[in-house]
C-alpha positions in Angstrom: -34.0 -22.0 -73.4 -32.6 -22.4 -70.0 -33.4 -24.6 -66.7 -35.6 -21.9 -65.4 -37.5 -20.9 -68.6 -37.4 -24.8 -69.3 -38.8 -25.1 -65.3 -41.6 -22.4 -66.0 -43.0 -24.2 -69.1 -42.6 -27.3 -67.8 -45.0 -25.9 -64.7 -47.0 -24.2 -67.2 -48.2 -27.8 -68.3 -48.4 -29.4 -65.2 -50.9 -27.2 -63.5 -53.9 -28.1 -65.5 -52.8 -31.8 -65.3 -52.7 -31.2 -61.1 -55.7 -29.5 -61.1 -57.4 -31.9 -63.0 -56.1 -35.2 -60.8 -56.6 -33.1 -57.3 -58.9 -30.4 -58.0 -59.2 -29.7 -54.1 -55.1 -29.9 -53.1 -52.6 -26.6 -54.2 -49.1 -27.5 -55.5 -48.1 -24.2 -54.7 -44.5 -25.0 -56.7 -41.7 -22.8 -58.0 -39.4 -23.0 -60.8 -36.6 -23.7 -58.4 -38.7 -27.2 -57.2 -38.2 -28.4 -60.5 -34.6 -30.0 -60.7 -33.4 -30.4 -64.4 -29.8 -32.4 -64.4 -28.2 -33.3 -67.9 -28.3 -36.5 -68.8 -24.7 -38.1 -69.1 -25.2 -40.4 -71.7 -26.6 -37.5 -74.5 -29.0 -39.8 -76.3 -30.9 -39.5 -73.5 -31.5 -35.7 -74.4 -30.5 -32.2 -73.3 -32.1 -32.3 -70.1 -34.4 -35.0 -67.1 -36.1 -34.5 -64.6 -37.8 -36.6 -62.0 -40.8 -34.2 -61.0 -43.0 -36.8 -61.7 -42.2 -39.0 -59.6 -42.3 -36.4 -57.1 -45.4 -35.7 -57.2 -47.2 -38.5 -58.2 -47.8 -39.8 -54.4 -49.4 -36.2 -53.9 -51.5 -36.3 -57.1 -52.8 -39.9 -56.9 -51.0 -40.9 -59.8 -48.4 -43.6 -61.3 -44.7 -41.6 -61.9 -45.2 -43.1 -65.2 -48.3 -42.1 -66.5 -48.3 -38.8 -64.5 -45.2 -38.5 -66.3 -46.3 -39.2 -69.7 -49.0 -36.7 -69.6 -46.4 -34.0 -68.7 -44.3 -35.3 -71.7 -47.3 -34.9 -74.1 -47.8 -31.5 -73.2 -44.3 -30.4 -73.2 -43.9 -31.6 -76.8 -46.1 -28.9 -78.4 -44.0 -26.0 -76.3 -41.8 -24.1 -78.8 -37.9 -24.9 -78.4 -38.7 -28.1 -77.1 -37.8 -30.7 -80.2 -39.2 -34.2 -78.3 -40.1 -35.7 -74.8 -39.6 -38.8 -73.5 -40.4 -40.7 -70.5 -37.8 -43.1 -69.3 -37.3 -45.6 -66.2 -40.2 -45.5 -63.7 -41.0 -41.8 -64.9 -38.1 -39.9 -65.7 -38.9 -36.8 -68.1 -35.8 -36.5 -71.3 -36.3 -33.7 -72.9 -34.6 -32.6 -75.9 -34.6 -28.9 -77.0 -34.3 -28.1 -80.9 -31.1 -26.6 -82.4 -32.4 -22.9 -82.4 -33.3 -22.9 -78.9 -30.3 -24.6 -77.4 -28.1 -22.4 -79.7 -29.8 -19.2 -79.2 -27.4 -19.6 -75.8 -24.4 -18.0 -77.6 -25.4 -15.1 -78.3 -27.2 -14.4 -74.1 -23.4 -15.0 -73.2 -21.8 -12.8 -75.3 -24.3 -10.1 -74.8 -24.1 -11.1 -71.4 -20.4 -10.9 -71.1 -18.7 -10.6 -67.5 -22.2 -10.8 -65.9 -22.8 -14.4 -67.6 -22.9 -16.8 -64.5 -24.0 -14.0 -61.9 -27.0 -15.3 -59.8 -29.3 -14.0 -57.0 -29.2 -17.1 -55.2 -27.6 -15.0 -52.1 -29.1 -11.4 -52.6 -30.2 -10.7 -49.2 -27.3 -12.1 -47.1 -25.0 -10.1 -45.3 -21.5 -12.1 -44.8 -18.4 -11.2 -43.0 -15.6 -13.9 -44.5 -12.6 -13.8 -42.3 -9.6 -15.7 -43.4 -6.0 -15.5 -43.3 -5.8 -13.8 -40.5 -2.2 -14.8 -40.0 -0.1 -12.8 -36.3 2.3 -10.3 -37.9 5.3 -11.6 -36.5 6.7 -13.5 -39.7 5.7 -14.2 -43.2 2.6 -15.9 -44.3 3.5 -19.3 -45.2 2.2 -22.4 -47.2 -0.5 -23.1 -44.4 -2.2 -19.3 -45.3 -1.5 -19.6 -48.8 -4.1 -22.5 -48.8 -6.4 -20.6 -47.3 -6.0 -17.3 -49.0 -6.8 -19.3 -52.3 -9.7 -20.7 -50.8 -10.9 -17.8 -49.1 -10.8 -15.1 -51.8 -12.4 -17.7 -54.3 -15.5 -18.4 -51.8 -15.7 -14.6 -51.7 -15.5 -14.4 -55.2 -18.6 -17.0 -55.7 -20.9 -15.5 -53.2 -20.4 -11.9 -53.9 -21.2 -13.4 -58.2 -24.3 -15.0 -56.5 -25.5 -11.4 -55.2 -24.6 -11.4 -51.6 -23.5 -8.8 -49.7 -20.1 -9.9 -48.8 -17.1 -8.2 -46.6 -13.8 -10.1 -46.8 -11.8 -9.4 -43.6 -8.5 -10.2 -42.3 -8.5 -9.7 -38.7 -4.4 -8.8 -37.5 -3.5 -10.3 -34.1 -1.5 -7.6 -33.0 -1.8 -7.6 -29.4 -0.7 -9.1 -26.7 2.3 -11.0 -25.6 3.6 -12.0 -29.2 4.4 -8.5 -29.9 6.1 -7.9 -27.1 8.5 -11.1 -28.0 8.4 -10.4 -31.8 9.8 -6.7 -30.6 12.2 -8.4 -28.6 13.2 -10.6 -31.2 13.7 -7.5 -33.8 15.4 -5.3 -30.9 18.5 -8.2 -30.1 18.7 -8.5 -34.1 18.9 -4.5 -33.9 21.7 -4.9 -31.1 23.3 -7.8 -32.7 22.3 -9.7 -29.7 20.9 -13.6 -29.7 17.3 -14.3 -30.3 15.7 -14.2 -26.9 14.0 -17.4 -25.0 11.1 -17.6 -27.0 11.4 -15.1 -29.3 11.4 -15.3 -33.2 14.0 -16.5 -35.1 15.4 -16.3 -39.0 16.7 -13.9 -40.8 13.0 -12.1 -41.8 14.0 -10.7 -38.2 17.3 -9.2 -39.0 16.3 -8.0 -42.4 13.2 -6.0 -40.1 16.1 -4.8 -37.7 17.9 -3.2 -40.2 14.8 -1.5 -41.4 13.9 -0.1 -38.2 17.5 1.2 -37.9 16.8 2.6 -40.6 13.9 4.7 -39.9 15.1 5.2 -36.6 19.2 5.8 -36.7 19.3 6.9 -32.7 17.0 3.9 -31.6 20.1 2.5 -29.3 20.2 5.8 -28.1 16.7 5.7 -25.9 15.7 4.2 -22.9 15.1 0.4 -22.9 11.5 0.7 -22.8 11.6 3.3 -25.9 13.8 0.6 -27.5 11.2 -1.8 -27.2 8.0 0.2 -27.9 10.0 1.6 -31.1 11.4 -2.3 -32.3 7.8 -3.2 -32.1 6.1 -0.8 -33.9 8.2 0.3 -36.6 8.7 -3.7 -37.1 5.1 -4.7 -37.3 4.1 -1.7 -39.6 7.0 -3.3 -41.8 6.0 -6.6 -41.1 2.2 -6.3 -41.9 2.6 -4.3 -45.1 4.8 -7.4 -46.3 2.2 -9.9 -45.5 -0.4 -7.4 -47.3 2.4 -6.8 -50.9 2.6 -11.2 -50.6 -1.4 -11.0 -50.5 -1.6 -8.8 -53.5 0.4 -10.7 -55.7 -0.9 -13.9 -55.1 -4.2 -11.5 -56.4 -6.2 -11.7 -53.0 -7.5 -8.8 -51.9 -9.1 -8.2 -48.6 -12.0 -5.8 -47.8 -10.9 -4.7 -44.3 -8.0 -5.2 -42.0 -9.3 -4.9 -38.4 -6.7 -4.7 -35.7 -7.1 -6.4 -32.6 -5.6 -3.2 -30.9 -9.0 -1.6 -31.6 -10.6 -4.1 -29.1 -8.5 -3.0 -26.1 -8.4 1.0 -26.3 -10.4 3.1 -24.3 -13.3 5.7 -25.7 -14.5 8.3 -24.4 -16.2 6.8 -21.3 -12.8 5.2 -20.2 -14.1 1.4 -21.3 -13.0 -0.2 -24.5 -14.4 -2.5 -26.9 -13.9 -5.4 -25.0 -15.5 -3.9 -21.7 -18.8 -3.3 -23.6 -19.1 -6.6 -24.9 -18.4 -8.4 -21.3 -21.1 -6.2 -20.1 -23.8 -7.1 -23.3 -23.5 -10.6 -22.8 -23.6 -9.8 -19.1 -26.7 -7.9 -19.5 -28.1 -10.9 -21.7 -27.6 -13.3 -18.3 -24.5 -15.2 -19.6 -21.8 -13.9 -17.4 -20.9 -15.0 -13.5 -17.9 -15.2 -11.3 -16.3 -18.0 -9.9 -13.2 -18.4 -8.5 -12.7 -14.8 -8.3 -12.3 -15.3 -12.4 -15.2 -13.7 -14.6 -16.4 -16.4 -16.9 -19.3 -16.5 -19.8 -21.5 -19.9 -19.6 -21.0 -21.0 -23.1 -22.0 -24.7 -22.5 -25.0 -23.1 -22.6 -25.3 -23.2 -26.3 -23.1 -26.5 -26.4 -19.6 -25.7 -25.9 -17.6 -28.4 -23.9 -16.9 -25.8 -20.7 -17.6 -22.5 -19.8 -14.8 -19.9 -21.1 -12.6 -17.2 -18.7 -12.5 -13.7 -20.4 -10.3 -12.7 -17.0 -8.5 -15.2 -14.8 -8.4 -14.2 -11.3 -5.0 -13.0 -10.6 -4.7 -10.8 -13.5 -7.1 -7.6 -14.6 -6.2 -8.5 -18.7 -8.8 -9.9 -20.5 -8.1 -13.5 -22.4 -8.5 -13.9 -25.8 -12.0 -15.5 -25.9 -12.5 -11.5 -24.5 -11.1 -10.1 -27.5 -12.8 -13.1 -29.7 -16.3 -12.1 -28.4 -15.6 -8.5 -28.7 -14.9 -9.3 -32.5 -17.8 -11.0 -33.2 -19.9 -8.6 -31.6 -18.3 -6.1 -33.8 -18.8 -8.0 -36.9 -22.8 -8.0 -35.9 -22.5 -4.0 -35.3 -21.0 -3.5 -38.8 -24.3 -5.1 -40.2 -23.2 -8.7 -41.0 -26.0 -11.1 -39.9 -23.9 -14.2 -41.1 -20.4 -14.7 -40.6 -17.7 -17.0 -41.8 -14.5 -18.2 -40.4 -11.6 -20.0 -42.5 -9.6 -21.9 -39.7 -6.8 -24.0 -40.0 -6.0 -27.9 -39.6 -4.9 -27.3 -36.0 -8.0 -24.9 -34.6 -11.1 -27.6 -34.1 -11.1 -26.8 -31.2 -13.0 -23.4 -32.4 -15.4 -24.7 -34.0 -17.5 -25.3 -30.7 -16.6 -22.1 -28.4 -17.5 -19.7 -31.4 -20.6 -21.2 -32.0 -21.4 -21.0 -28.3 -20.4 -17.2 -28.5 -22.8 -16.9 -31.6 -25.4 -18.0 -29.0 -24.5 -16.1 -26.4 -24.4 -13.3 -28.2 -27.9 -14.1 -29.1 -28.0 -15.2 -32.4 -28.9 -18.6 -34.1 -25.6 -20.4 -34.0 -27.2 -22.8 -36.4 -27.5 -20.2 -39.0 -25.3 -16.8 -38.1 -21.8 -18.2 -38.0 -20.2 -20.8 -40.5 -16.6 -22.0 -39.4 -15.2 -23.9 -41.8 -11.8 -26.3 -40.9 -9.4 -27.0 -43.5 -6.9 -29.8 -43.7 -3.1 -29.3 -44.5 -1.2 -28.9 -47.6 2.2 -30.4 -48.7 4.6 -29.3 -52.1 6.4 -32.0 -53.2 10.5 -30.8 -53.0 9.8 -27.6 -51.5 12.3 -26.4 -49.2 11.6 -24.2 -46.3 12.4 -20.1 -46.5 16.1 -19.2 -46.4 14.6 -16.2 -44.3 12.3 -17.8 -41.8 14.7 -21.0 -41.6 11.3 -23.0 -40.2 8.6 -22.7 -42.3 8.1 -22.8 -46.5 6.7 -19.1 -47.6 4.2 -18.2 -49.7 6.4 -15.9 -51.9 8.5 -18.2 -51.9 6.1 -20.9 -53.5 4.7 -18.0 -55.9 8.4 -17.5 -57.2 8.6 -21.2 -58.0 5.1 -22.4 -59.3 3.6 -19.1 -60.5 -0.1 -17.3 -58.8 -1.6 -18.9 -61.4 -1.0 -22.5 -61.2 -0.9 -22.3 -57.5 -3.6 -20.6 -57.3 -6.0 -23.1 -59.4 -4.4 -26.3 -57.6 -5.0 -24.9 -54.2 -9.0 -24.3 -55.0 -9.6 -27.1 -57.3 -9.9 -29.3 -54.1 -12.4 -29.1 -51.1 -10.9 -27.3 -48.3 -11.4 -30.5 -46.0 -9.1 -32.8 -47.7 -5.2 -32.9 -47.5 -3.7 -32.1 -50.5 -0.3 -32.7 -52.0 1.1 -30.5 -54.7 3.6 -31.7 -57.4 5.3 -28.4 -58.5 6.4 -29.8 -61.9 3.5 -31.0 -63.0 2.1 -27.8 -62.3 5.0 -26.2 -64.2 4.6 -28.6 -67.2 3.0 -26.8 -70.1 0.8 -30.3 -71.2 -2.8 -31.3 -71.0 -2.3 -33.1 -67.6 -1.5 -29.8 -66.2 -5.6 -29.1 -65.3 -4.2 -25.0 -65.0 -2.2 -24.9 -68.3 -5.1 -27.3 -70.1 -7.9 -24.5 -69.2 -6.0 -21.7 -69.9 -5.0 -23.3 -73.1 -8.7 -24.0 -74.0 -9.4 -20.1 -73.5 -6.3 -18.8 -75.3 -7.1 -21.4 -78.7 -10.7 -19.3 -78.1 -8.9 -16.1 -78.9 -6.7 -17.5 -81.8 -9.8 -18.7 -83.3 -11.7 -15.1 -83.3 -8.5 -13.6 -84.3 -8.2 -15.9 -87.7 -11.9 -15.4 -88.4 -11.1 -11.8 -88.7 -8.3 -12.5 -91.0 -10.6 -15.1 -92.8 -13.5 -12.6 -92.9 -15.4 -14.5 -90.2 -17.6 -11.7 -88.1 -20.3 -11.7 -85.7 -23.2 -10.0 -88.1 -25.1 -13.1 -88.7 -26.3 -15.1 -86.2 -28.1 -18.4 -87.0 -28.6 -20.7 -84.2 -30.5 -23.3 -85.9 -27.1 -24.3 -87.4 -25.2 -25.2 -84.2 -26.9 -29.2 -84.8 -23.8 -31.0 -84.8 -23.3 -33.1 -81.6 -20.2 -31.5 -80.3 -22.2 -27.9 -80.3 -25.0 -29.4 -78.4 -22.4 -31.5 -75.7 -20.4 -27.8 -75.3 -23.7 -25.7 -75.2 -25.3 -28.0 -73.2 -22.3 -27.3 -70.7 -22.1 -23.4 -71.2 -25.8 -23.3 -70.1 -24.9 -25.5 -66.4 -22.5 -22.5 -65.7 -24.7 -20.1 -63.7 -26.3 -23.0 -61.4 -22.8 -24.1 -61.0 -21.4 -20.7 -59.9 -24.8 -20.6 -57.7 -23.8 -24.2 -55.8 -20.3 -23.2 -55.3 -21.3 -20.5 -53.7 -24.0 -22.4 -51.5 -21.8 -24.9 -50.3 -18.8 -22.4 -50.2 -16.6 -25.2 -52.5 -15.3 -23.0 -55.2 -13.5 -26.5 -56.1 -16.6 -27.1 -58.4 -16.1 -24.3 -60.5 -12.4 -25.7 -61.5 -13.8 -28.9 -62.3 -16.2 -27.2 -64.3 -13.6 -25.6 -66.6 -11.9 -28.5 -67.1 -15.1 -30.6 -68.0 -16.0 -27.5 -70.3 -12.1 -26.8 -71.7 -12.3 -30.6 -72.9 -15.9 -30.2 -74.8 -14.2 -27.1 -76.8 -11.1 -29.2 -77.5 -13.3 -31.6 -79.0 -15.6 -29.2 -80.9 -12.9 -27.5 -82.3 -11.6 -30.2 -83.9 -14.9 -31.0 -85.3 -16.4 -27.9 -86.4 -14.7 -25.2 -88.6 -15.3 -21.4 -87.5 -13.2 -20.4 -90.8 -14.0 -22.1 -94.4 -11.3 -24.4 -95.8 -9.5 -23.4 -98.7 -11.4 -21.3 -101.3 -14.4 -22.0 -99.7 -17.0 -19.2 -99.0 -17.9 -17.5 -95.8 -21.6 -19.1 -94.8 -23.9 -18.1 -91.8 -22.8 -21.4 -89.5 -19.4 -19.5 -89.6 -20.6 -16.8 -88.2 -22.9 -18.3 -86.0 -20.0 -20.8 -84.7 -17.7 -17.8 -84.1 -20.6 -16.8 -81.4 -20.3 -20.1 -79.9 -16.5 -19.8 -80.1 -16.5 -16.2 -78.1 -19.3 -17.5 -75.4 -17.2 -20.4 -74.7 -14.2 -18.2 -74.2 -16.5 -15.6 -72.0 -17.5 -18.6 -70.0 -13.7 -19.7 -69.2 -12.3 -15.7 -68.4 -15.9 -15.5 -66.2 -14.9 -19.2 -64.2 -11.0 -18.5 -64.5 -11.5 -14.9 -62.6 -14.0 -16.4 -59.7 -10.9 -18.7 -59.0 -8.3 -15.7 -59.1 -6.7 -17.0 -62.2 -5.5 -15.2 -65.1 -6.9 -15.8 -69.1 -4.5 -15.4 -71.0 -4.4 -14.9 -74.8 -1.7 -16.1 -75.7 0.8 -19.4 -74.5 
């Protein structure tokens, strides 16, 4: 019995009761009105809920006594062992061995799909993040969010919605021309010009482009230029997508800002149109001689330029409207933006460009502001010379480990990493202590095969002792916590999850036996424990995989 069969009974019950106490008023409730938590302290039961005190203003009743009534009737509902009513009308319920163990055997069946939820079926997302200029490596600043990002994308596509993850490449304007500069002088064995980007990322892209192109000293300076550029930022870019892949993110779509400035067919481009549909919509003027769009409209401390009046190229707010408006032309009501420490100053003009575009900015755009994150002893690239790379930091503390520490926290708090610990094969390592818990699942099925221990009987009445009812207790919390990360968009939860859950198989392990001692024969709560064994391990490779982690078998 889970919390939504356990909310449907429970309902069951308290319609006759509300009908009886306010025959002329309609509850008109849900199962998801009725919040179950689990009680820490386990005497208390296997799960509470306060619906009674809820409702007792509505029904004309005392929480208590409103509360009892609900407890009496709940106690004759099959898989439900007892009721009580504690405090000023808390319900603790306690469901009987069978019912609560009959939760092995869903997750197995259930497999990979255990945890999935609907919660977001129906919701369109575009989730941009990353989104790093292809001048240079990504460093530890992206690596943060590229955790962060592909987990959140991972939890709300598991919770049924209809998700796009996008990386949007900057790869116009006047930082290609200067990174094209910069990988030209390296070509010509020239000094890095004024402004230009340094390191020797740029001379190891020099040589590549000589490579490809052995006469390139041979054009025109202009061909020089056009040529470092390109042949540079295709290099570049599939870099920062091989760095990506590795550190197992992967990314829907990579839209190039390019896109927004070429002409069609009618001689206007992407970002043309999009001037003109929010000029159409009444939010564009002139002043100045500059062409603005009023976004303190819809809040934004001033109004924005999208072309300043001495110059006929559109600014990037231009190309940032044009973007969004694509994102809405593609089909995605909702959309997401991962920003860094330094950009909250975004927060404000894109939700004014929601508006302006004329959707809710209260509800169509989510831009979410992370803070910064530091590695103890890390030293920056030998390649960049200013900055410490992510393939760098991947070489040194492994996908896995950085990847769990970098989404175990919320993305809004600074976060310091200590590479050894993360290193450090021991139980304070949280990475290396779940991964643990899920490889010891493995060994176990692999020595009940060896011990004769199988899957064929299946007796959940068995599973009474307290550790099974603690870790099933915490296997059956797994969907609604896979359903909140996704809400809230903190995959951090799911990580704390596995830990909490790791540490109640640790302990039932060491109490309960999936393989008979000694001479001792093979009996049904063997079996039936195995079950328990392999849904705990299911539950772990399910939560491990929506953080981008590995589950491995062995370590």
């Amino acid at each position: 019995m889970n919390p939504d069969s356990l909310a449907a009974a429970l309902l069951a019950v308290l319609s006759p009761i509300a009908e009886r106490r306010r025959p002329e008023e309609s509850l008109d409730l849900a199962a998801a009105d009725v919040v179950f938590e689990r009680p820490k302290n386990r005497d208390h039961g296997d799960w509470a809920t306060n619906i009674a005190m809820k409702l007792a203003k509505r029904l004309g009743a005392n929480p208590r006594e409103l509360a009892q009534e609900i407890a009496d009737a709940l106690g004759s509902v099959d898989g439900i062992a007892s009721v009580e009513v504690a405090g000023p009308g808390f319900i603790n319920i306690r469901l009987d061995a069978a019912a609560a163990g009959a939760l092995a055997k869903t997750i197995v069946d259930a497999g990979a799909a255990y945890g999935r939820n609907e919660t977001q079926v129906g919701n369109t997302i575009n989730l941009e993040f990353v989104s790093a200029n292809p001048t240079g490596p990504l460093h530890i600043g992206h690596t943060r969010w590229a955790a962060l990002g592909d987990s959140i994308a991972r939890v709300l596509k598991a919770s049924g919605a209809d998700l796009v993850s996008e990386y949007y490449i900057n790869d116009a304007g006047a930082q290609m021309d200067k990174f094209g500069a910069s990988v030209l002088a390296a070509a010509k064995g020239e000094p890095t010009p004024e402004g230009g980007y340094p390191g020797q990322y740029i001379a190891d892209l020099a040589a590549h482009v000589l490579e490809q192109r052995p006469d390139l000293l041979e054009l025109d300076d202009d061909a020089q230029l056009a040529v470092a550029r390109e042949l540079g930022y295709a290099r570049q870019l599939e870099e920062i997508k091989q760095s990506l892949e590795t550190f197992n993110v992967h990314f829907d779509v990579f839209f190039s800002e390019r896109t927004l400035h070429e002409k069609g067919a009618e001689g206007a481009s992407a970002i043309d149109q999009a001037i003109d549909r929010l000029a159409e919509q009444g939010h564009v003027f002139e002043d100045g001689g500059a062409v603005w769009v009023r976004t303190t409209a819809f809040g934004d401390d001033k109004d924005r330029v999208v072309r300043r009046s001495d110059s006929e190229i559109y600014t990037y707010f231009a190309a940032d409207a044009a973007y969004y408006l694509s994102k809405s032309d593609r089909g995605y009501q909702h959309k997401i933006y991962l920003l860094g420490a330094d950009h909250h100053g975004y927060v404000h003009r894109l939700k004014a460009l929601a508006g302006a575009a004329g959707d809710d900015p209260q509800k169509d755009i989510e831009v979410l502001i992370g803070q910064l994150v530091s590695v103890n002893g890390a030293r920056l690239s030998k390649r960049a010379g200013n900055i410490i790379e992510m393939d760098d930091l991947i070489s040194w503390i492994g996908t896995d480990a950085l990847r769990y520490s970098l989404a175990r926290y919320p993305a809004d708090s600074p976060l310091a990493l200590d590479p050894e610990q993360l290193r450090r094969r021991t139980n304070d390592n949280p990475v290396f202590y779940v991964q643990y818990a899920h490889a010891r699942t493995v060994n176990v099925a692999r020595n009940a095969v060896d011990a004769g221990v199988d899957r064929s009987t299946f007796a959940p009445e068995l599973l009474d002792h307290e550790t099974e009812s603690a870790l099933l207790g915490a296997l059956q919390e797994f969907p609604r916590v896979v359903a909140f990360a996704a809400e809230l968009r903190e995959p951090h939860r799911i990580a704390r999850y596995l830990e909490e859950l790791a540490g109640l198989y640790h302990r039932w392990y060491d109490s309960c036996r999936v393989t008979p001692k000694g001479d001792e024969p093979v009996e049904p709560v063997h079996g039936t424990r195995l079950w328990l064994n392999d849904a705990t391990g299911q539950v772990l490779r399910n939560g491990l995989d929506l953080l981008g982690v590995s589950a491995p078998e062995r370590m």
